[in-house]
C-alpha positions as CSV (number, residue, x, y, z in Angstrom):
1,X,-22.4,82.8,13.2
2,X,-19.9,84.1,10.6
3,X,-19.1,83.8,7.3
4,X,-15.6,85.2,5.4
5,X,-14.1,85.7,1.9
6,X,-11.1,87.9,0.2
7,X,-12.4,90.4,-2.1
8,X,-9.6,92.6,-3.6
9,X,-7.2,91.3,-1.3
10,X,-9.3,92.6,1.6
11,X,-10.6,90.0,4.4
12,X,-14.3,90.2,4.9
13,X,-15.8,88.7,8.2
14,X,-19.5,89.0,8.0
15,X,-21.0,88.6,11.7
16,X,-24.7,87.1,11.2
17,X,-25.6,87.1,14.8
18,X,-24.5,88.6,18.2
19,X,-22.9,85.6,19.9
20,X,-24.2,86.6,23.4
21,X,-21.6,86.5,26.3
22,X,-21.3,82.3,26.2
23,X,-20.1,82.7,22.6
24,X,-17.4,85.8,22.7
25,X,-14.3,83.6,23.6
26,X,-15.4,81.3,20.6
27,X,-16.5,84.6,17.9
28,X,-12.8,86.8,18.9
29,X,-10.8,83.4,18.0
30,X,-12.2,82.4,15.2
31,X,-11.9,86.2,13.7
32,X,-8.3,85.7,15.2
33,X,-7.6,83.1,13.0
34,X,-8.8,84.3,10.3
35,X,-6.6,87.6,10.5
36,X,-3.2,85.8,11.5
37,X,-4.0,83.2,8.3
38,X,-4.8,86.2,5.8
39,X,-2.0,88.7,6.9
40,X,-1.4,91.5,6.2
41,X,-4.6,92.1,4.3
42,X,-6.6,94.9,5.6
43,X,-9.8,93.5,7.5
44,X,-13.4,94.5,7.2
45,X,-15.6,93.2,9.7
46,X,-19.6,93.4,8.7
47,X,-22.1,93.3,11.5
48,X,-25.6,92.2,10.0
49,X,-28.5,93.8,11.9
50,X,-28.5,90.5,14.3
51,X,-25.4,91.1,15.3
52,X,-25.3,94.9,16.8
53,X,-25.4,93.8,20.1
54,X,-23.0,94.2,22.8
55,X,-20.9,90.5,22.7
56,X,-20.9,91.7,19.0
57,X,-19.4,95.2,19.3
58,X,-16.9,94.1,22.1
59,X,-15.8,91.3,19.9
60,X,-14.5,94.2,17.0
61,X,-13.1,96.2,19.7
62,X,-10.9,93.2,20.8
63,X,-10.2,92.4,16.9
64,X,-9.2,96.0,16.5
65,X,-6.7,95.9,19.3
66,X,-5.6,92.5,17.6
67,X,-5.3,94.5,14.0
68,X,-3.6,97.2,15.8
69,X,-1.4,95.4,17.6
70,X,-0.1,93.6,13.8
71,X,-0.3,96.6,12.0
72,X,-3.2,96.0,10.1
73,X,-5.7,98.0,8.8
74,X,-8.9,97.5,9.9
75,X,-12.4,98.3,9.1
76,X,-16.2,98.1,10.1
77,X,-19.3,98.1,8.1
78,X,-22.8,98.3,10.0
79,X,-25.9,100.2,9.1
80,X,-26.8,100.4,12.8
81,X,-26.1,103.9,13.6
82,X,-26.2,102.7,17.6
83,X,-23.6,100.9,17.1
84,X,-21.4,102.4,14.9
85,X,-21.5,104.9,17.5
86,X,-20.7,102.6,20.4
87,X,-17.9,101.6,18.3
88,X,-16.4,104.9,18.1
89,X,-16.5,106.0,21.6
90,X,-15.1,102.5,22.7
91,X,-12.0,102.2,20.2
92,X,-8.2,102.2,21.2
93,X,-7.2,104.9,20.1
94,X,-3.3,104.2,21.1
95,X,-2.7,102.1,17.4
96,X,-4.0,101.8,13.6
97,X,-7.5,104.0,13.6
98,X,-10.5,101.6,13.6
99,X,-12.5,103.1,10.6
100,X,-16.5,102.6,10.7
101,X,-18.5,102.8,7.1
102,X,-22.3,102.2,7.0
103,X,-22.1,100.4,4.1
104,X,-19.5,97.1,3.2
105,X,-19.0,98.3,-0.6
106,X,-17.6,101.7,0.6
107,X,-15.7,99.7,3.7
108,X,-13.9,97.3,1.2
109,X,-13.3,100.2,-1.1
110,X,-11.7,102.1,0.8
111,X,-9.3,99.2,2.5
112,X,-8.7,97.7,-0.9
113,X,-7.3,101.8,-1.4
114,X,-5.3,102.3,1.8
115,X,-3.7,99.3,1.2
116,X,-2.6,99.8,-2.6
């Protein structure tokens, strides 16, 4: 379901698949995890095309709060238009910005920048 690596210092969760509603809980703690172990590296999450759906998207929206909440930058790379657009009208706006990049290059780039 996902996959993750450091590259410059930034965490990279790819999300192969939408989880469906069953498999939120499972998705939002593993990505939990995974940000809490690698703090305080800036996070990118990457959606693959399977994984645009709406378990998917609420899953980075919860992350985001999580990020917020610990200061942390965080990121989002989909070439899905739909949902990069879901994802900015649905973001907590209260903390750290949740920026959205079409393409994972440019997303990492620009962490592996903010965070320098």
């Amino acid at each position: 379901m996902l996959t993750h690596s450091l590259d410059h210092g930034v965490l990279v969760v790819t999300v192969h698949r939408d989880p469906g509603v069953g498999g939120r809980a499972a998705l939002l703690g593993k990505i939990g995890d995974l940000v809490h172990a690698c703090r305080p590296a800036p996070v990118v999450i990457v959606l693959d095309d399977a994984a645009t759906d709406g378990a998917a998207l609420s899953v980075v929206l919860r992350v985001h709060r999580l990020c917020s909440g610990l200061g942390i930058l965080m990121s989002v790379a989909t070439g899905s238009a739909p949902a990069r657009r879901v994802l900015e009208a649905n973001a907590d706006t209260g903390g750290t910005r949740l920026v959205i990049h079409a393409r994972t290059d440019t997303a990492v780039s620009a962490a592996f920048a903010a965070a320098a």
